[in-house]
N, C-alpha and C positions, 0 to 999 in steps of 0.2 A: 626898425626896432620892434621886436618881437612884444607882445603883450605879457602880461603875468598872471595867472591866478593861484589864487592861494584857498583851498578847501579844506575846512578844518570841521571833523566828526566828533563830535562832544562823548568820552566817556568810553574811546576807543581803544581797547589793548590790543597790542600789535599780536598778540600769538591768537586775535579771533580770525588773522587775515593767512589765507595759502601763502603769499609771498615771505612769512615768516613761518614755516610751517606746521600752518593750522591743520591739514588735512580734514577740513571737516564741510569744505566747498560749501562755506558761507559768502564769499566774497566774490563768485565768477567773474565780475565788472572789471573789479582792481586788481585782482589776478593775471585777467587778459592782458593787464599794460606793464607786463614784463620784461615786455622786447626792447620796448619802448623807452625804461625806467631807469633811474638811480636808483636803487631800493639802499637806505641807510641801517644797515642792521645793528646797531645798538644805538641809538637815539635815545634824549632822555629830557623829557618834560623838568620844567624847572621846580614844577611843585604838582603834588597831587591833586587839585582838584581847581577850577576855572580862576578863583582870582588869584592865586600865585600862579599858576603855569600861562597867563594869557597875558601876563605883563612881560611874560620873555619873548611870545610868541607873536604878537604886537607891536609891543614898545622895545623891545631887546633889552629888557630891565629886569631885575630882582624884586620880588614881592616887599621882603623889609627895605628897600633902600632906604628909604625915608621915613622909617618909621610902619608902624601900623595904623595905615589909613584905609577908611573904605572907599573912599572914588581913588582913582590914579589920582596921582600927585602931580600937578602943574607944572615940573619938573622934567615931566616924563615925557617922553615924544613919542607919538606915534607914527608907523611906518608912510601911513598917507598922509601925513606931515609933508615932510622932504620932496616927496613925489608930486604933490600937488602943486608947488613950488616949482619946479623945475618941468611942471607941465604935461604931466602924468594924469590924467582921468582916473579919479577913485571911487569906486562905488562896494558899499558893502551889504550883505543882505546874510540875515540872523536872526535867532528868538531867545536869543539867553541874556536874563532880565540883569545878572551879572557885569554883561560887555554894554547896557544901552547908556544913552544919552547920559542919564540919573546918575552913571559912574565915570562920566566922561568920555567914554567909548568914542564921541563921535567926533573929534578932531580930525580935521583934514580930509573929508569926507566930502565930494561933492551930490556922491547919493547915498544913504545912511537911512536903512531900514533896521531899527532894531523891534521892530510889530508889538511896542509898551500900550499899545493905542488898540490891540485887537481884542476881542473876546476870546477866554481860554477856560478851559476847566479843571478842575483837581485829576480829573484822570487824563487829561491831557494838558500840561500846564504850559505848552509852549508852541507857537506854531509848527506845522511838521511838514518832511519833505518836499510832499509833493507841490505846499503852497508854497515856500521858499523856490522851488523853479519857477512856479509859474509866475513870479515875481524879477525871478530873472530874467525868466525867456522875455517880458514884459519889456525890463529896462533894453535888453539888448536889440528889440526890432527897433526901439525908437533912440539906437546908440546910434550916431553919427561914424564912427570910427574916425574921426578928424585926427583923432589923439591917443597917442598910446594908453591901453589900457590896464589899471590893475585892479584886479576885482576878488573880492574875498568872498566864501559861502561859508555861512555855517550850519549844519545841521543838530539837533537837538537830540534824535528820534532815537538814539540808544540810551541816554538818559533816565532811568529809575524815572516814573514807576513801572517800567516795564510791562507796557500792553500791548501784548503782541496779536498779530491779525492769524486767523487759524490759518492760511494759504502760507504762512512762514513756519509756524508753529507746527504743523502736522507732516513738517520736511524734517523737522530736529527729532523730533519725538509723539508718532501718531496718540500713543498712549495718555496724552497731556490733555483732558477733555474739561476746559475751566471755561466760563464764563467773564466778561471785560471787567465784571462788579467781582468774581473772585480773585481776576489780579491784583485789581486793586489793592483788594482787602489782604493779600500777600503782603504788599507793599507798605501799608498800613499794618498790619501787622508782625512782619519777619523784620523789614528791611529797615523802619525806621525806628524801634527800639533794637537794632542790632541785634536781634534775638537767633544765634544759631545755636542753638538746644537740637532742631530737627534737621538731619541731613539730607532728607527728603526733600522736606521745604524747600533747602539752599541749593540741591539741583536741582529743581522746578527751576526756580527764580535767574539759575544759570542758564537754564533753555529757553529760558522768557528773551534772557537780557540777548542770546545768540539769536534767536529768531528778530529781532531787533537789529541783528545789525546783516542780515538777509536784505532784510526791508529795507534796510539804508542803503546797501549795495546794488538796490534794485533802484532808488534815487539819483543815485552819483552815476549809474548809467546814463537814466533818460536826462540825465544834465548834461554829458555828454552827447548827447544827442542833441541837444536844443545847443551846446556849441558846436556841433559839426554843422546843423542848419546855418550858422551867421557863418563860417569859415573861421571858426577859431582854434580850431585843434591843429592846423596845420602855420598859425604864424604865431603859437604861443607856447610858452610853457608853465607847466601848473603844478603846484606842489599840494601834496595831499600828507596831512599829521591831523593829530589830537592831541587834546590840550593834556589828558589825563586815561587813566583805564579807571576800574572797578576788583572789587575785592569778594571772592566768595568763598570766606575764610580760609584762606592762605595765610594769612598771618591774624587768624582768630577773630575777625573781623567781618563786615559787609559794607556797601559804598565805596566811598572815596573820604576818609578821614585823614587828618594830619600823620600821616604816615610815608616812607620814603620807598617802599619795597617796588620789587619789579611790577609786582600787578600795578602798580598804581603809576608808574613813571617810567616803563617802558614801551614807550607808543610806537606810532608807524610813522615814518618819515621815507618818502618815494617825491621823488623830480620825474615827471613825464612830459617829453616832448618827443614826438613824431621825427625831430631831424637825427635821434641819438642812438645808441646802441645800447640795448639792456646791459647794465651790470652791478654789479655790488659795491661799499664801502664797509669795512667793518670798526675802522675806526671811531670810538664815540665821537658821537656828536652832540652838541647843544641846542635843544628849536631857541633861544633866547640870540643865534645866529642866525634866522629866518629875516627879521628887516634887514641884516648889514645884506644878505645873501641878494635879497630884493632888489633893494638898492644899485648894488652891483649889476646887476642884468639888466639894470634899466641904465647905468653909467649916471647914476644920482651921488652924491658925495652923502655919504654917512651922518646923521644926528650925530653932536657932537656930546648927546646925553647916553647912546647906544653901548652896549656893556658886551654886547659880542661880537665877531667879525663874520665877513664875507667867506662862504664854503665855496664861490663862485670863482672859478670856471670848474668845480671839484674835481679838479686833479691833483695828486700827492697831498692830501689834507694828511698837515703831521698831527700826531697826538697833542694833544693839551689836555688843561685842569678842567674840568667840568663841576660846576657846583647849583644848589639849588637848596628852596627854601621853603617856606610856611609857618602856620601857626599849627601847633600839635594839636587842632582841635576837633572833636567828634561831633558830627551831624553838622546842622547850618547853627545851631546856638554855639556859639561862643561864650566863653564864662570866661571871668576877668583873672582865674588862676590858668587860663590855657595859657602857654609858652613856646615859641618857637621852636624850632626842628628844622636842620640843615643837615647835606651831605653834601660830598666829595668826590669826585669820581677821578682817579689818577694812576696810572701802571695797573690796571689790571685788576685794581681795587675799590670798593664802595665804602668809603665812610661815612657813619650816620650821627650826628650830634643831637641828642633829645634837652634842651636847657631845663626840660622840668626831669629833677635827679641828677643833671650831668651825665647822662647816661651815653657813652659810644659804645656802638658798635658797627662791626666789619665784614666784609664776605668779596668773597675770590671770587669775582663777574665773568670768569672765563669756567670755571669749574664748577661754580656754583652757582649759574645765572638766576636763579629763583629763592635766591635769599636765606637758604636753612641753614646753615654752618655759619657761628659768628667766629670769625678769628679776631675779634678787636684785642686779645691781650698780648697780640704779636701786631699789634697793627703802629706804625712808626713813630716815631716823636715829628718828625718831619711831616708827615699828613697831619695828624694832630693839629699840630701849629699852623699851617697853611688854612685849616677849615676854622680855626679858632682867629685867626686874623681876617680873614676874610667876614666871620660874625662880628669881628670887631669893628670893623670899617664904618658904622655909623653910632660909634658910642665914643 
């Protein structure tokens, strides 16, 4: 039985990567594993920003199921659930305060680093890279391999505030001559009163957040590295997504707000294993089908709480509905008039429901994949309905 891993980049839009094409060879790492790869070219996070998109990606759940709570809901299974059970070895290793213990994150976990316990600082608010390997490489000299293993990473380091190391930053744009306390003050500045007045500013902060994910692609290499040292690249295979992208006003905007658009929910989603032969899927997909998919490869029988299915063995994956969710809320305050926001994804179409106004709108994902034409006054009664029952299911 082949192992699993599951690598999840915090804050990743797939058009920063060549495999979707970026052309801007930020990514050589995950590039190179195209021979190798599924690459899922329309994938779609369930929600824009960590706690709705990680409960699909996770739990195989929708953010409101149950209401709006902020830890997971007891209800909810997570994928190292099942797997621990049927004798699966879990171990997960992360820095988003989000996914830890405090939110429930650590079900089924028989090693469960979420680093709530390390020292951080406002310009660096989360452990980064290079010490989430060496945390790995750690567990895995002193891993037995008695027992199949599934193992999650998460990395942070694209993540706002965007401080970038000049050896990434003077590859994007030599011109960019800032100091770590002027990103900051960017960030502090631009990013978190949403202020795009200056276009300058908001391509700086675009070259911040690219050389950022350089720096990550230079991580997820030497992580592969430290699994070819154990012999893992060759009896496993490993799925690489993100929970959510970033917005550098595309739709008038910066971060990751309650918003549905491409930047923000169309991630990367690639299967790499060494036994397989590169190729494409372009049918949407769901990540809130990542545990059934899990599962499946490990021949674990499904949570009976799991809300999407197995893409596994991906061959002939038919279309279906894709849907997704959140609170329509800007920055991390929430205010008690913020209001959910759900879409649709079905033939070819995006339906977006905003419940504060009632506001839909639509857009043609084959002709308009970046969101700018709303067709919602031709958009069906039949979608309508489907994304209006589906919001109804817990009322």
């Amino acid at each position: 039985m082949k192992n699993v891993i599951l690598i999840t980049i915090d804050t990743l839009r797939a058009d920063m990567l060549g495999l979707y094409g970026s052309g801007k060879n930020l990514s050589p790492h995950i590039d190179s594993l195209k021979d190798n790869c599924i690459v899922f070219n329309n994938p779609y996070a369930t929600g824009p920003y960590t706690q709705s998109s990680f409960q699909g990606i996770l739990a195989s759940e929708y953010y409101l199921q149950y209401g709006k709570e902020k830890k997971l809901n007891k209800d909810k299974t997570l994928i190292s659930e099942p797997l621990k059970e049927q004798g699966i070895f879990t171990a997960g290793f992360h820095s988003n305060a989000y996914l830890s213990y405090f939110f429930g994150y650590n079900k089924g976990w028989e090693i469960f680093y979420d680093s709530m316990q390390d020292d951080v600082s406002d310009m660096f608010p989360f452990i980064r890279g290079d010490e989430i390997n060496n945390k790995v490489g750690g567990f895995l000299t002193n891993f037995s391999f008695s027992k199949p293993l599934f193992l999650w990473v998460h990395y942070m380091d694209v993540h706002e505030p965007y401080i970038a190391e000049d050896s990434y930053l003077s590859k994007i744009d030599p011109s960019i001559k800032l100091s770590k306390e002027e990103m900051f003050a960017m960030f502090k500045d631009v990013v978190l009163p949403r202020d795009i007045s200056d276009p300058k500013k908001v391509d700086t902060l675009r070259k911040l957040y690219m050389a950022k994910v350089a720096e990550t692609d230079d991580y997820l290499k030497k992580l592969f590295d430290i699994f070819a040292s154990h012999d893992l690249l060759d009896n496993s295979t490993i799925i690489i997504t993100s929970d959510h992208g970033d917005e550098f006003t595309e739709h008038g905007g910066l971060s990751h707000d309650g918003k549905m658009y491409t930047e923000l929910i169309s991630v990367p989603f690639l299967v790499y294993d060494k036994s397989i032969s590169g190729t494409t899927i372009d049918t949407p997909v769901s990540l809130i089908d990542i545990p059934p998919t899990v599962c499946s490869m490990f021949g674990v029988e499904l949570a009976s709480s799991f809300k999407g299915k197995s893409l596994y063995p991906f061959e002939d994956i038919k279309p279906y509905t894709l849907y997704g969710e959140a609170m329509g809320k800007i920055g991390h305050k929430e205010q008690d008039s913020d209001k959910p926001i759900h879409y649709i994804v079905e033939d070819g179409i995006k339906a977006i429901f905003k419940e504060d106004g009632s506001l839909w709108q639509a857009y043609d994902i084959e002709s308009d994949p970046v969101d700018r034409i709303d067709i919602s006054k031709s958009l069906s009664e039949d979608k309508k309905s489907k994304l209006t029952g589906f919001i109804a299911r817990n009322k």
